[in-house]
Each structure stands twice: as structure tokens, then as C-alpha cells.
C-alpha positions in Angstrom: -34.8 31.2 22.0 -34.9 35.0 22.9 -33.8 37.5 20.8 -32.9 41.3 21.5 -35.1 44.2 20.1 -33.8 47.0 18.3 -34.6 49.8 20.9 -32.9 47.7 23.3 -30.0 47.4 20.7 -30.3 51.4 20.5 -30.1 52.1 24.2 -27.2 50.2 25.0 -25.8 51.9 22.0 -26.7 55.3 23.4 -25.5 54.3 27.0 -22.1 53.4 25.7 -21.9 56.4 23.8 -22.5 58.6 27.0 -20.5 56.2 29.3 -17.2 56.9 26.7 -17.8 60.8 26.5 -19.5 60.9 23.2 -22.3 63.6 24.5 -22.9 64.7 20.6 -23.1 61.2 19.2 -25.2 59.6 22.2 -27.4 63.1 21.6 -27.9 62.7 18.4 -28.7 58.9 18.6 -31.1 59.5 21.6 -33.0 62.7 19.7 -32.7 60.1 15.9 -34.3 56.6 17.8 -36.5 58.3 20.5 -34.7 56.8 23.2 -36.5 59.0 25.9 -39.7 57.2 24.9 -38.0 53.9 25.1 -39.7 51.8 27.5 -36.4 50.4 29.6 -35.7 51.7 33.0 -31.8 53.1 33.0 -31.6 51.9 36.7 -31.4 47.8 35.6 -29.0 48.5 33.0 -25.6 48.0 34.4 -22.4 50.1 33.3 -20.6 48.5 30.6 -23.3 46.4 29.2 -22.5 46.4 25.4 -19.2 45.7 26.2 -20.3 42.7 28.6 -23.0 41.7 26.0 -20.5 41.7 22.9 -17.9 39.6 24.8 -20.4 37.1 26.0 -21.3 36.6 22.4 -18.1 36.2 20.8 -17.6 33.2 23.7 -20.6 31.7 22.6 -19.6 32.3 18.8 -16.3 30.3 19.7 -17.2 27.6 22.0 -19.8 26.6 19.3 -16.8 26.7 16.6 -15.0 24.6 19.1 -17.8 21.9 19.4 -17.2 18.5 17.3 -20.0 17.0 14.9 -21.1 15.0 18.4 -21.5 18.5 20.3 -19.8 16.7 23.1 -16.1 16.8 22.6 -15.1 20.3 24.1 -11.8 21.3 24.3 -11.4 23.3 27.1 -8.3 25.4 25.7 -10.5 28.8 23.9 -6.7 30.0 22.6 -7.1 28.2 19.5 -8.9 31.6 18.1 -8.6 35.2 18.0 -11.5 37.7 18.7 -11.1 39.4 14.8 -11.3 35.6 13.4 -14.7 35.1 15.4 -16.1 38.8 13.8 -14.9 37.7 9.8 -15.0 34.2 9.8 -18.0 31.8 9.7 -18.6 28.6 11.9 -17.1 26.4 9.5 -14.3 28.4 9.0 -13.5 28.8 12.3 -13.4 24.6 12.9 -11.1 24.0 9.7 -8.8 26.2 12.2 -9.0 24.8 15.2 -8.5 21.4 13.8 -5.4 22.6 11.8 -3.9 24.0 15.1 -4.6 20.6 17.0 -3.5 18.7 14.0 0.0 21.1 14.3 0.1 20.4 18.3 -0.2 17.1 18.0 2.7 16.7 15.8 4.9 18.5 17.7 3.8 16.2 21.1 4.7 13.5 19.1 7.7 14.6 18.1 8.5 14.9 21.5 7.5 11.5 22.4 10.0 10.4 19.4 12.7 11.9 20.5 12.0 10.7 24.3 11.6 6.8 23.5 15.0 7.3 21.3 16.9 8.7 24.8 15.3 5.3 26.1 16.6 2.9 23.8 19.7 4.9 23.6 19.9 4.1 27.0 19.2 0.5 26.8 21.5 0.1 24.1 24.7 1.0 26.0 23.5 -1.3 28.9 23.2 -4.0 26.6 26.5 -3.2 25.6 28.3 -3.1 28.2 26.5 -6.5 29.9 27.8 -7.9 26.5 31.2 -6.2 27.3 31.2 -7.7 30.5 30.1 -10.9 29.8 32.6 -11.1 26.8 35.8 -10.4 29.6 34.2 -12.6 32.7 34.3 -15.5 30.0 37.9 -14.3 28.6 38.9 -14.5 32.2 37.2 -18.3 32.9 38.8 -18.9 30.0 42.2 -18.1 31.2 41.7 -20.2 34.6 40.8 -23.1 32.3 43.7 -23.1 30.3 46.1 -22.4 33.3 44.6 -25.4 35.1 45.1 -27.4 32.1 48.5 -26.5 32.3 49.3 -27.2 36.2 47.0 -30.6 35.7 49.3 -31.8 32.7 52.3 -30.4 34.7 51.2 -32.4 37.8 50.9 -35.5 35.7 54.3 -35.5 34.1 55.8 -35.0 38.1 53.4 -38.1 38.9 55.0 -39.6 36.0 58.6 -39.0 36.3 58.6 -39.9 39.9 56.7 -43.4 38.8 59.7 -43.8 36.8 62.7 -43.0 39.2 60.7 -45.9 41.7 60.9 -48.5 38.9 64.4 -47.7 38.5 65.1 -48.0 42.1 63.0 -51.3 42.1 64.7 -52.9 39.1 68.7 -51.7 41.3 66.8 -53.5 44.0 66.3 -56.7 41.8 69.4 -56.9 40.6 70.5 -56.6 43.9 69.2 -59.5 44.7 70.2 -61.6 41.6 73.8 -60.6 42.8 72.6 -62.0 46.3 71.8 -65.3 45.0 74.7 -66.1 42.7 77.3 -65.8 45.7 75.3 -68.5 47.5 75.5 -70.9 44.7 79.2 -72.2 45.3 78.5 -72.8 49.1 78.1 -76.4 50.8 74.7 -78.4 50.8 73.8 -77.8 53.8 74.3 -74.1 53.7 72.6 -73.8 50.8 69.6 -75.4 52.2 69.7 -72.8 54.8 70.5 -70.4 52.7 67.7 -71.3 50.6 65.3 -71.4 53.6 66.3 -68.1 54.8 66.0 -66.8 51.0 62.4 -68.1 51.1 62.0 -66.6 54.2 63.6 -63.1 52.6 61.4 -63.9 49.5 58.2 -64.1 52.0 59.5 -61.0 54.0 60.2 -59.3 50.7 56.9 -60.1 49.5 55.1 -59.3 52.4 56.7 -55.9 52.8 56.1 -55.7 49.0 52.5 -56.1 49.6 52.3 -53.5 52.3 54.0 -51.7 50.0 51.6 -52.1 47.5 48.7 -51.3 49.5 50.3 -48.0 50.9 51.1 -47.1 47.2 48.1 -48.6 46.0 45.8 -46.9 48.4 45.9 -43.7 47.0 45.5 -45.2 44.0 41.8 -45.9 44.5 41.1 -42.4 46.0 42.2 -41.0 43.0 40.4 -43.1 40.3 37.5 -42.9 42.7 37.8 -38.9 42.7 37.9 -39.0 38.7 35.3 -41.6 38.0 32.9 -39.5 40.7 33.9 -36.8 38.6 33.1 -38.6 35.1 30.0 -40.6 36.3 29.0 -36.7 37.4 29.4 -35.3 34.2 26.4 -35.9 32.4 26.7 -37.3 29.0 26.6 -36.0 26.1 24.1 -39.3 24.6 21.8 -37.7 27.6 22.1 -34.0 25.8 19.6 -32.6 23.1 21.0 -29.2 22.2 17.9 -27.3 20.7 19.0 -24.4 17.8 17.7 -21.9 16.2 17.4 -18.5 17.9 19.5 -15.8 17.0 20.3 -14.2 20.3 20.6 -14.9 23.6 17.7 -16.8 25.4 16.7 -15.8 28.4 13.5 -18.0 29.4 12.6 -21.3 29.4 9.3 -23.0 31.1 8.2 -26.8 30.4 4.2 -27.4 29.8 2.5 -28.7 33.0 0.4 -30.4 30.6 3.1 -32.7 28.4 6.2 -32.7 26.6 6.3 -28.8 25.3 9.0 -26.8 26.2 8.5 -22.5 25.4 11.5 -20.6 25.0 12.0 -16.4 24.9 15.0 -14.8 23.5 16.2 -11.6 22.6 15.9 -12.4 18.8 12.3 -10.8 19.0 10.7 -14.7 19.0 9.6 -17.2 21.9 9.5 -21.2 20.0 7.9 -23.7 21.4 9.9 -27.3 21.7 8.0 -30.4 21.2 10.4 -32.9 22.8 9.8 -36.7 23.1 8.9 -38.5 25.6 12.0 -40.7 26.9 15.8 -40.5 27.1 17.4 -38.0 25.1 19.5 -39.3 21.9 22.7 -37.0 21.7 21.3 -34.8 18.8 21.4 -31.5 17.4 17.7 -30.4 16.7 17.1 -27.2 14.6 14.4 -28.1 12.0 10.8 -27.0 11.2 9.2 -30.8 12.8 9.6 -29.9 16.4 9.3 -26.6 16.5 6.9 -23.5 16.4 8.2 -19.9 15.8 6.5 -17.3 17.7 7.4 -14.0 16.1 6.7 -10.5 18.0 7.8 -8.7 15.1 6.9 -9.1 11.7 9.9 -9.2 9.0 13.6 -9.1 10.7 14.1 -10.1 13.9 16.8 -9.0 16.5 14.9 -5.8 17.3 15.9 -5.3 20.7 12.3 -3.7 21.6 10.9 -6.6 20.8 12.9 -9.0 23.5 11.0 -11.6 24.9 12.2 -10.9 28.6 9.7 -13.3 30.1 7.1 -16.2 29.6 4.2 -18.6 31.4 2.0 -21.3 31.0 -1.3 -21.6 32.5 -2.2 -24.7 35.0 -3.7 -26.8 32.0 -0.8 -25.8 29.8 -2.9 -24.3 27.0 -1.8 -21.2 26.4 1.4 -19.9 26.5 1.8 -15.9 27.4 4.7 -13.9 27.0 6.0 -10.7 28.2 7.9 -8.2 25.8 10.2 -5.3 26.1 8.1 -3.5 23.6 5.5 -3.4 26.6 3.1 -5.7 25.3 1.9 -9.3 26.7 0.9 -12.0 24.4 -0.8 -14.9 24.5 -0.5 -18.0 22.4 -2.3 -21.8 21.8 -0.1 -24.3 21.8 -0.1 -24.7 17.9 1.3 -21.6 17.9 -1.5 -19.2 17.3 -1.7 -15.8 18.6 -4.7 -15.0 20.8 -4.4 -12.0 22.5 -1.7 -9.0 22.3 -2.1 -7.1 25.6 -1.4 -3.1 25.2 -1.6 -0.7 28.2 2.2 -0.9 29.6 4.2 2.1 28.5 7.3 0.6 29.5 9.5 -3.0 29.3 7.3 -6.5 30.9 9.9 -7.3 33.5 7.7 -10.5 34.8 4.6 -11.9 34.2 2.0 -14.8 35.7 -0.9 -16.9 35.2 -3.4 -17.4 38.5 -3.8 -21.0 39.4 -7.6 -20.5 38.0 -6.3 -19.6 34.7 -8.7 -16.3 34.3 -6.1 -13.5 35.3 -2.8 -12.7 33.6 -0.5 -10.6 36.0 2.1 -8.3 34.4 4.7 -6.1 36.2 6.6 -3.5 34.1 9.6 -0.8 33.9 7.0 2.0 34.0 6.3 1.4 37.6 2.9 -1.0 37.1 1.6 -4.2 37.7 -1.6 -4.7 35.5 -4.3 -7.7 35.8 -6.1 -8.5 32.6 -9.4 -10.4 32.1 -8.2 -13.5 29.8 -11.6 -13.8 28.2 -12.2 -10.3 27.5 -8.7 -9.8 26.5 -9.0 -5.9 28.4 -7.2 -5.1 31.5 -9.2 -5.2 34.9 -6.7 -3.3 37.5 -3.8 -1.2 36.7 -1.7 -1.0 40.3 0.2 2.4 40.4 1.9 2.0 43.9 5.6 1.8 43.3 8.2 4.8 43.0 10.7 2.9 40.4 10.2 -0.1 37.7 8.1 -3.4 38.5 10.9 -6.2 38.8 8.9 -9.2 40.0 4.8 -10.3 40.4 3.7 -13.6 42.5 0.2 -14.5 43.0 -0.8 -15.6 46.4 -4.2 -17.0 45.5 -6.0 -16.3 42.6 -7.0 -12.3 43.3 -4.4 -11.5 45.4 -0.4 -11.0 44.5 2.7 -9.6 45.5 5.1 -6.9 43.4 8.8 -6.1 43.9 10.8 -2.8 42.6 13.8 -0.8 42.6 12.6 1.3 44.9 13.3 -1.4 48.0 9.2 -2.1 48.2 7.1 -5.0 48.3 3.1 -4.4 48.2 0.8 -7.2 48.5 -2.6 -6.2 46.1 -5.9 -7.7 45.9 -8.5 -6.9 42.9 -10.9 -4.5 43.5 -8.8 -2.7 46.1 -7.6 0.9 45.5 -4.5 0.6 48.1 -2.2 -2.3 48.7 -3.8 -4.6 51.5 0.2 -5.1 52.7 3.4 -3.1 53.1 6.3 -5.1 53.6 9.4 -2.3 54.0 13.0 -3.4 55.4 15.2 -3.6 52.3 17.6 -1.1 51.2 18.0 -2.0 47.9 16.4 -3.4 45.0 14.1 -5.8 45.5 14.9 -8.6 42.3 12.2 -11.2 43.4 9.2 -11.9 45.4 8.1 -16.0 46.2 5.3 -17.2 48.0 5.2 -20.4 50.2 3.1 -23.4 49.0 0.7 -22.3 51.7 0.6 -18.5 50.7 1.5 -17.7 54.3 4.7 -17.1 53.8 6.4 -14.4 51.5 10.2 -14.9 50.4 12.3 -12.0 48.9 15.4 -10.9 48.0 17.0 -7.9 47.1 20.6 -6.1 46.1 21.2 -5.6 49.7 22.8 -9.0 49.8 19.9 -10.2 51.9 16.4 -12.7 51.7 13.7 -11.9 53.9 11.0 -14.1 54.9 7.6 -12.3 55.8 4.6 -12.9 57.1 0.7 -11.8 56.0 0.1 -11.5 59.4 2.8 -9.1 60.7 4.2 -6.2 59.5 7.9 -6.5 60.0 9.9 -9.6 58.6 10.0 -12.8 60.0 13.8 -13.8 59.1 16.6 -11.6 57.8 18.8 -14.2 56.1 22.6 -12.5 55.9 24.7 -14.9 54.9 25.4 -14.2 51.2 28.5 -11.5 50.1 27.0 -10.4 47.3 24.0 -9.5 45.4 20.9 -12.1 45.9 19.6 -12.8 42.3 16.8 -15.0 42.7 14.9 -17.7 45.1 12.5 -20.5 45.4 10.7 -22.5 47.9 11.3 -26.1 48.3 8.0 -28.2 46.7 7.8 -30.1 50.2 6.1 -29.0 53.4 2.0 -28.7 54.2 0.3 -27.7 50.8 2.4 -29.8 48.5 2.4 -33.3 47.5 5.4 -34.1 49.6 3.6 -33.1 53.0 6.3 -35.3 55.3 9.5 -33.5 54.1 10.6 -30.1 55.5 10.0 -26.7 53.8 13.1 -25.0 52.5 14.1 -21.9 50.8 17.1 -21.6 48.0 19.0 -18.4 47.1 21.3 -18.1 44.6 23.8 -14.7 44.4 26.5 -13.1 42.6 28.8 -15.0 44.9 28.7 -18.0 42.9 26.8 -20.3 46.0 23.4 -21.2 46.7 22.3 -21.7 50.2 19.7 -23.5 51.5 17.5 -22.2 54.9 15.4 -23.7 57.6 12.4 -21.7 57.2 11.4 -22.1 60.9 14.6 -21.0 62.4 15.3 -18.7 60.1 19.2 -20.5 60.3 21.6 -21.5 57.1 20.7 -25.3 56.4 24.0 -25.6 53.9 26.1 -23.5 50.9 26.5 -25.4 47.9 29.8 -23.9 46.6 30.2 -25.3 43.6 30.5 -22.4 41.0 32.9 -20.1 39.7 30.8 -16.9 38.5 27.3 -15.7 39.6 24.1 -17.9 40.1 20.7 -16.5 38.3 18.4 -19.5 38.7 17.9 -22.6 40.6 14.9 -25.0 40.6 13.8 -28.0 43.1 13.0 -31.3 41.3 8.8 -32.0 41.8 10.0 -34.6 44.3 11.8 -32.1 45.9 15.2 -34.5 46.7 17.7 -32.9 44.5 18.2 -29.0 43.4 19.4 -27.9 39.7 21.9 -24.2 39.5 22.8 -22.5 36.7 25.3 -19.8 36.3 27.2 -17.6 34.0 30.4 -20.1 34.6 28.4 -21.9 31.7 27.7 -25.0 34.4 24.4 -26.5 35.5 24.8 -28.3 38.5 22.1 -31.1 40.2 22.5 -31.2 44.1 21.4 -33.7 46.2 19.4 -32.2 48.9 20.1 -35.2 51.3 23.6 -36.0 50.6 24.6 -31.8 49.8 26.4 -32.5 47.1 26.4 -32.6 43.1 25.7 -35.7 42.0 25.0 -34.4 38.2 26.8 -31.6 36.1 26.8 -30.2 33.1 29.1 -27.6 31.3 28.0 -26.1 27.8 29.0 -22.9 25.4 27.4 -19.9 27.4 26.3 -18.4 30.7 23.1 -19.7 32.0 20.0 -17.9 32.7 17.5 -20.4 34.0 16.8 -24.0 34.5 13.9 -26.1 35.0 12.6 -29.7 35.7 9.4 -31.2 33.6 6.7 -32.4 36.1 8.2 -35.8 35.9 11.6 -34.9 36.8 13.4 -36.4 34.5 14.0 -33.9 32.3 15.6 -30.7 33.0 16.2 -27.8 30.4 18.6 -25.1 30.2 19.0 -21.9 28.8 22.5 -20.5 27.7 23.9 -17.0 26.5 25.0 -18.6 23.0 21.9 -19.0 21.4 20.5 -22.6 22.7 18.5 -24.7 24.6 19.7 -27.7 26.5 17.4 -30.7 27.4 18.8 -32.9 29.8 18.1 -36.6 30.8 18.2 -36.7 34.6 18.7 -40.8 36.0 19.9 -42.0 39.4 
């Protein structure tokens, strides 16, 4: 390392002297250290060298004090010091005060942080509040209907009854009529009362003929009626075909059956996902709440209830080994099936909205409020891809094959992203608004969406603009699905089909080739939020906030199995046998249902 002389110090003493107009002192020092014997040529040495020289030094003085144990961790902000505190203060001194400083910043950024994640759940709170608020009067209102439709039914039935009553009168007048009739022919001559006999046997026949014309006409109805009521009651399902599962605290707002067996996962807002063990069979009307059939998977340890902690969405993978779950808290999860945790995935900075397995089982897919979608290696438990495209939250993720997806947001965009790529490989633009759920096609050919513009749209990889815009709907289009039918499925003779469900309280049904409504299944009262084919793909389940679950027949277009329980429903689906169907309701519970025909 070079080191400067003293006669070089003196000079550019001396020049600084005579550069600041201190002729005496620069004299002096020149005449005391010799300098005109000094061996340095004044040409080289620029103007303002001591100065230079000095400031170079007390950077190098303070990017050393700025250097961590490592000597590798620079901070690139010099502020941290003063140019006094470099001149009086040793190395070690000057570090204690730098990390004091950063220690001081770093409080106040989190403090900052604090106080923006509180104007967040603030926020979230008074949605939930109102939802609640809304909720609470929709089912105030349904229950008004109900009881004014009790009212008109019970007032319809005593009219039906009173008017039974004034035609029995009349027939018993008539009767007695008749009686009179027959006394007044008793005092007549033989003969005439043999034909008076005859023609009363005649009347009789005549009266009873015409009686049973009668009875028909009046009995016709009759049938209708009792056939209208026991369609109705052989509709209803049962309650000996009900298992009502308890035990979350809070609403529950996911449900998903085991491809593998007889598990059933559940997420709720009480901070927990459980998974059911439910047995194989037909259902026994029961209550089931205890610890047997049962696991508690808790995303916060002590209470529960914390609303960051909500369990907004859950998946199996194809062998239905492992359960993962998305969080509000940002985080996914991943569980065994004996209720282990495996994995807790942490790089979202904002709510999991929705979250998927790839059919290889090697890739979890997560899309979230802060704008992301995010692929994570299983098996190394670290993410691979984080996918920044959208301009608002991540409301839906669908994998088209197993490195290759589709996302949805609220900014009216749908990109289709493949691993390892930087851009998306697909732009699909049309809707103008939110876009609450992406599907694709058995095939992966075609992509299904729909959004709060009141319409679905049907695209294709292979175009740019959409196939079919499907505008039938008046309100806001919640959800879809594609039919399990069609080329790629296991039921390759029957036609493909795509269900909506909307705010509008129907589902429709459309012929994917035409792009034409197949049907509308009216059959609710408030909004729709899920619907799921049977694996067979014959018959269609809905649920809705009107607290119904209704089972269509796709061939006949029309219920043929309903359900009514305590709360709005937020999802439905079938086991892979399709017998079994499972609901999941606003007030707390799960619903397993036995499904015969």
C-alpha cells in the first residue's frame, strides 16, 4: 500500500497556503522545510489538491466505517455520518452509529408498515360488515316472503275448504230431494210403480253416471294436485339422507371431497380448515360434531376467529394426499391427510384469493389480492415463479396442463402463463369488468370466463379475440364450470356444456359449439355462487344464498332433488362416486347429502 512522504505532505501544505493568500505563512513554511529543494515538479500538482486529497480520505474513512464484519454489505446511503464525526471518532465508533441510525430508520418504516396493514383490515372489516349487514336483511326479507306465503297457502286452504263444504251441503239438499221424490211414488198403482221404479233405476243409473262424470271432473284435479305435492315431497330430500357436520365457529366458505376416498376438507372464517371422515354408504340423519371424525386444522395458534387468518380457499392434489389451503393472512399451507402440517408458503403480501394443484402434483398455483399469482416447488417447499402482470388483485388461477395456467382480476384481464416465461404467452382482453373466474375445457382448448359485466366468454388458445360472448344473464356472473362430458373425459359420447350461475338467482346452461343458451334453470330466489356437474355428468347441483341446494336433471331440465337448510350457500360438490354431495352454509355447517334415483 502506498503511503505519502512528508515533503510531499509539506508542499501541498505550502501550495494551499499560497493558493488561499497566505504569502507569509506559505514563505515561511517554504524557507522552514526547504521546499525549493523539494524534488516535485509544481506543473503536475493540480489546484486544490489538499483539499481534493483530504476529502478523498474522509470518504474512504467512512465507507470503511460503513462496511459490515463480511466487508460486503454496503449501504449505499454515506448520510449516516458527518465529516467532524469521521476526524474525532474511531472506526468502531463510527459503526455503533451507523447501526443505531439504521436500527432508528427501521423502526420508524415499520411503524409505517403498522399503521398501513391497520388501514387494510380497517377496510376489510367494514366490508365484512356490511356483507354481514346485507346478508342479515336479504334473509329478513326471504323471511318475510316465507311467512306471507304461509299465510296465502293456509288462506287458500280454508277457501278450498269452505267451498268443499257448501258442495256437501248442496249434495246432501240434493239427497233429500230425492227421498221426497220417492215417498210420493209409494201410494201409486202397481203398475206405475213398476214404471216408476224402472224410470227411478234409470234416474239412479243417470244419476250415477253423471255422478261419476262428476267425480272424475272433480276428481281430476285432484290427482294434479297430490301429484304436484308428492313431486314436491319426493323432491325434498330427507332429512334420514342428511348428516349435518358442526363445529366451526364462523362461516364456511369451502368445501372439496378427496379424489382418493371418503375425506371431506372444509375452510372457514374461524381461522381453521377440518377435515371430515365420512362413511362410506347412506347417510343416517345425525348431527356429527365430535373429536372421532374429525381433524382440526388451526392457522392460528390460541383463539380462533381472527379474521386475517380466514381460510378463503382450499385443494387436494390428484392422489388426494395432501390437502393445501389458501389464507387471508397471505400464506398457503399444506397438510397430510392425518392432519399434519407440511409446508407454510410465505411470499404473498396480500389475501390467497384461489389456489390449485397441477394434475402432476409437483406445482401449487396461488393467486392473491396483491396483484400475483405465484408457483411453488412442492418438494422444495420455495416458490419457483412469481407472475407480476395484472393491474388489480388475483381473483381466480386454472391450470391448463401442468406448466401452464390462466389468472383472472379486477382489472377486466385474463393472461395465460407458462413457467419459465417472463411475459404471459396469451392476452385475452374483452371484458369490462371484473373478471371472478377463469375454467378451462377438459381438452385445455378451450378457456371459459366470467366477469361483473353480466357476461361468460368462451376463448380460444388459438385466437386472440373470444369465441362466444354469452349475454343472457341480468346480473352479475359469479361462477362457472364445464360439463365432465365431451372428448377428454370419461363420458366421450355426451355433449360438452358450460354452467353459469349469477346474481339473478338462475343458472343457464350453453352449447359450447354454437355459442347459443341450451336452457335457464329458474329455480332460486336470491343469487347463485356455485354449481357442480355430477362425475357422470346427467344431473347438475346449485347453491345459493336463498339457503337451497337444488339437483337438476340435465336431460329432463328440471329439479328432481332439493334441499333447504339454515344459511346461504357458498359451494357444493359431488364425491367421485356421485352419490354424495356436500354443502357449505353461512351458519356455521356442513351438509352431506345422500343422492339416489
Amino acid at each position: 500500500m502506498s503511503s505519502i512522504t512528508s515533503a510531499e505532505l509539506n508542499y501541498l501544505v505550502f501550495r494551499y497556503l499560497h493558493e488561499s493568500g497566505f504569502t507569509h505563512s506559505a514563505f515561511s513554511l517554504g524557507y522552514e522545510a526547504g521546499i525549493n529543494k523539494c524534488p516535485i515538479d509544481g506543473n503536475m500538482v493540480p489546484p486544490g489538491a489538499l483539499i481534493t486529497f483530504v476529502q478523498k480520505g474522509l470518504q474512504f474513512v467512512e465507507m470503511e466505517a460503513n462496511l459490515s464484519n463480511s466487508d460486503t454489505d454496503v449501504d449505499d446511503d454515506f448520510s449516516f455520518l458527518q465529516p467532524l464525526d469521521l476526524i474525532t471518532k474511531d472506526v468502531h465508533q463510527l459503526r455503533q452509529m451507523i447501526r443505531e441510525k439504521k436500527r432508528n430508520l427501521q423502526k420508524e418504516k415499520d411503524k409505517e408498515s403498522d399503521k398501513e396493514h391497520e388501514l387494510v383490515r380497517a377496510r376489510v372489516r367494514e366490508k365484512e360488515r356490511l356483507e354481514r349487514q346485507e346478508r342479515q336483511e336479504r334473509q329478513e326479507k326471504q323471511e318475510r316472503q316465507e311467512r306471507q306465503e304461509i299465510q296465502e297457502r293456509q288462506e287458500r286452504q280454508e277457501r278450498q275448504e269452505r267451498q268443499e263444504k257448501e258442495k256437501e251441503r248442496e249434495k246432501e239438499k240434493e239427497r233429500e230431494k230425492d227421498k221426497e221424490r220417492e215417498k210420493q211414488h209409494d201410494d201409486q198403482i202397481d203398475t206405475e210403480m213398476t214404471t216408476d221404479q224402472e224410470d227411478v233405476v234409470t234416474v239412479k243409473h243417470d244419476e250415477n253416471g253423471v255422478s261419476g262424470v262428476l267425480c272424475m271432473c272433480f276428481v281430476g284435479p285432484e290427482p294434479m294436485d297430490i301429484s304436484t305435492s308428492s313431486t314436491f315431497q319426493a323432491c325434498e330430500i330427507p332429512s334420514s339422507d342428511v348428516t349435518i357436520l358442526e363445529g366451526h365457529t364462523s362461516e364456511v366458505c369451502a368445501c372439496a371431497w378427496s379424489p382418493a376416498g371418503s375425506l371431506l376438507a372444509s375452510g372457514s372464517g374461524d381461522s381453521t380448515a377440518r377435515i371430515w371422515t365420512i362413511a362410506d354408504g347412506t347417510c343416517r340423519s345425525s348431527v356429527q360434531n365430535g373429536p372421532s371424525n374429525v381433524l382440526v386444522l388451526k392457522h392460528v395458534k390460541g383463539r380462533t376467529n381472527e379474521k386475517s387468518k380466514d381460510v378463503t380457499t382450499l385443494d387436494w392434489n390428484g392422489d388426494g394426499t395432501l390437502l393445501a389451503t389458501g389464507s387471508y393472512d397471505g400464506q398457503a399451507r399444506i397438510w397430510s391427510t392425518n392432519g399434519e402440517l407440511r409446508s407454510t408458503l410465505s411470499k404473498h403480501k396480500g389475501p390467497i384469493f384461489s389456489l390449485k394443484w397441477n394434475r402432476k402434483g409437483d406445482y401449487l398455483l396461488t393467486g392473491s389480492c396483491d396483484k400475483t399469482a405465484i408457483v411453488w416447488d412442492v418438494k422444495t417447499e420455495e416458490w419457483k415463479q412469481q407472475f407480476e402482470f395484472h393491474a388489480g388483485p388475483t381473483l381466480d388461477v386454472d391450470w391448463r396442463n401442468n406448466v401452464s395456467f390462466a389468472t383472472s382480476s379486477t382489472d377486466n384481464m385474463i393472461y395465460v402463463c407458462k413457467i419459465g416465461e417472463n411475459r404471459p404467452i396469451k392476452t385475452f382482453s374483452g371484458h369490462q369488468g371484473e373478471v371472478n373466474c377463469v375454467k378451462w375445457d377438459p381438452t385445455g382448448q378451450l378457456l371459459a370466463s366470467c366477469s361483473d359485466d353480466i357476461t361468460a366468454k368462451i376463448w380460444s388458445i388459438k385466437q386472440e379475440k373470444y369465441l362466444h360472448d354469452l349475454r343472457e344473464h341480468a346480473k352479475e356472473i359469479y361462477t362457472i364450470r364445464w360439463s365432465p362430458t365431451g372428448q377428454g373425459t370419461n363420458n366421450p359420447n355426451q355433449p360438452l356444456v358450460l354452467a353459469s350461475a349469477s346474481f339473478d338467482s338462475t343458472v343457464k346452461l350453453w352449447d359450447v359449439e354454437q355459442g347459443k343458451l341450451l336452457c335457464s334453470l329458474n329455480g332460486h330466489r336470491d343469487p347463485v355462487y356455485s354449481v357442480a356437474f355430477s362425475p357422470n355428468g346427467e344431473y347438475l347441483a346449485s347453491g345459493s344464498l336463498d339457503r337451497s341446494m337444488h339437483i337438476w336433471s340435465l336431460k329432463e331440465r328440471k329439479i328432481v332433488k332439493t334441499y333447504t337448510g339454515n344459511g346461504g350457500i357458498f359451494e357444493v360438490c359431488w364425491n367421485k362416486e356421485g352419490d354424495k354431495i356436500a354443502a357449505c352454509f353461512a351458519n356455521n355447517t356442513v351438509c352431506v347429502l345422500d343422492f339416489r334415483m
